[in-house]
N, C-alpha and C positions, 0 to 999 in steps of 0.2 A: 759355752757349755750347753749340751745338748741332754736332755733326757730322755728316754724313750719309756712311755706310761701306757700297756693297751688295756682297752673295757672288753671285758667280757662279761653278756648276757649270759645269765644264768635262770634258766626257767623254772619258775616255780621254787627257787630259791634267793635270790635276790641280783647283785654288778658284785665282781670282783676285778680288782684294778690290779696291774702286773705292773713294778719296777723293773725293768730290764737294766740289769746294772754291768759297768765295762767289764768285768769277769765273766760275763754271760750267764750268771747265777739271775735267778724271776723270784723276787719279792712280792706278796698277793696280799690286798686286803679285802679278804671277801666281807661285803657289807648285807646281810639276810634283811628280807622284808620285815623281820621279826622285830631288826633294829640291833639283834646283834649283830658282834662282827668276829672275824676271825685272820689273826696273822699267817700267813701262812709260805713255808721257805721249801721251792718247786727241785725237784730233781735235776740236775745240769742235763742230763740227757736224756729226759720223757715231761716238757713241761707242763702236760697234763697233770703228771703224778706228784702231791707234794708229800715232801720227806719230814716235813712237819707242820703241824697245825699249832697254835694256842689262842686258847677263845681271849677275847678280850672284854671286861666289863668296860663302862661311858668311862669312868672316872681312870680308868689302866689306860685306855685309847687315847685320854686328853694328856695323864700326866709323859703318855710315849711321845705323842706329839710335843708338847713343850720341850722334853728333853732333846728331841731332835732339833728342833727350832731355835733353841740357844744355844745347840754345841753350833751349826749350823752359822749362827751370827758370833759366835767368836773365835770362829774360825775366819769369817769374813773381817772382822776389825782386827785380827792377828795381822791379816795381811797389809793393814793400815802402815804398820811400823816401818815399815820402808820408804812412806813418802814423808819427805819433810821435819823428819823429826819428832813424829806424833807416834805416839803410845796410846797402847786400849788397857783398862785399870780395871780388875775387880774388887771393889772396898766394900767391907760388911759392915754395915751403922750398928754400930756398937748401942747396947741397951742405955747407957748414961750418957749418950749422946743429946744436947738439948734439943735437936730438932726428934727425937723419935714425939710422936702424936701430934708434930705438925705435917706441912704441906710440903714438898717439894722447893716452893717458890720464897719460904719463910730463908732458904740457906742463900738465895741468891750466888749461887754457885759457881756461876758463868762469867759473872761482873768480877766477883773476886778474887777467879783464880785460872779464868781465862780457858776453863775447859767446859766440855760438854760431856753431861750425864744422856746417855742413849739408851739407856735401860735398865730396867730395873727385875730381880729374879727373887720373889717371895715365896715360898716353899717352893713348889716345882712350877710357878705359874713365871712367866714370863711378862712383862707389861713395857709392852714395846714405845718407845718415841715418851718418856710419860712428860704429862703436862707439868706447870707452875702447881696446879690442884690436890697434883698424885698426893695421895698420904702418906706418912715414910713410918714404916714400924722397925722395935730394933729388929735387928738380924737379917733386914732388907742387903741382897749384895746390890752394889749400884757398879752400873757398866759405865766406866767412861774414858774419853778420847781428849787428849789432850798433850801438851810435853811435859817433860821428866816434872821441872819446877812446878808446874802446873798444877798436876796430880799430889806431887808432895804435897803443898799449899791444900789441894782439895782434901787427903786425908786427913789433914791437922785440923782444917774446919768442921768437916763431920764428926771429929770427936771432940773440938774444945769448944768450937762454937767459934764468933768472928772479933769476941773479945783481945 
């Protein structure tokens, strides 16, 4: 998988980076010395000229990024499903679950149900790889890999606990 990214100097205003995507459509995010930035979707056939702009505040560019970045990774563990028998799981820790306001490593997760948690998506933040330490609050979705029985077992644990 190839992607094609060019930099454009822009002077006296700041880089804008172009996605050249397989439709031939140029995704721009001009980034101004100012610190903003701006989205911006180029004409098919003048890729000077763009057909639309939207400014972006820090916290709109971070939550764009994140959403990209986990459609992005579960899309990739979708494609999991074909080897082996393993499934990718979205489970939401439910608020009366006994692990909400501990740690990640309090469920021992892995030991007991033979899957792996690979992330975890708290309001639009993604926290990729998370450790034994991560903190778990309710309403955390947790990503994880694992087979059928596996997963069952892992949702039953996040909501009963390992009683």
């Amino acid at each position: 998988m190839s992607v094609r990214i060019e930099r454009v100097e822009l002077p006296g205003i700041g880089t804008r980076h172009d996605v050249l995507t397989d439709s031939g459509r140029r995704i721009g995010i001009v980034a101004h010395r100012s610190g903003e930035r701006d989205l911006a979707l180029f004409d098919i056939d003048d890729p000077d000229a763009a057909s639309d702009s939207v400014a972006l505040t820090d916290d709109e560019a971070a939550a764009l990024a994140n959403v990209l970045g986990a459609s992005v990774m579960m899309g990739q563990l979708t494609g999991i499903r074909q080897h082996a028998g393993l499934y990718t799981e979205q489970l939401v820790l439910p608020a009366t679950s006994p692990y909400v306001g501990g740690v990640l490593g309090d469920t021992k997760a892995r030991t007991r149900t033979r899957t792996s948690i690979v992330a975890l998506i708290r309001n639009a933040e993604v926290i990729p790889s998370p450790t034994p330490q991560t903190d778990l609050e309710a309403g955390d979705t947790i990503i994880a890999v694992g087979t059928r029985p596996g997963l069952d077992a892992l949702a039953k644990l996040l909501t009963h606990g390992a009683g």
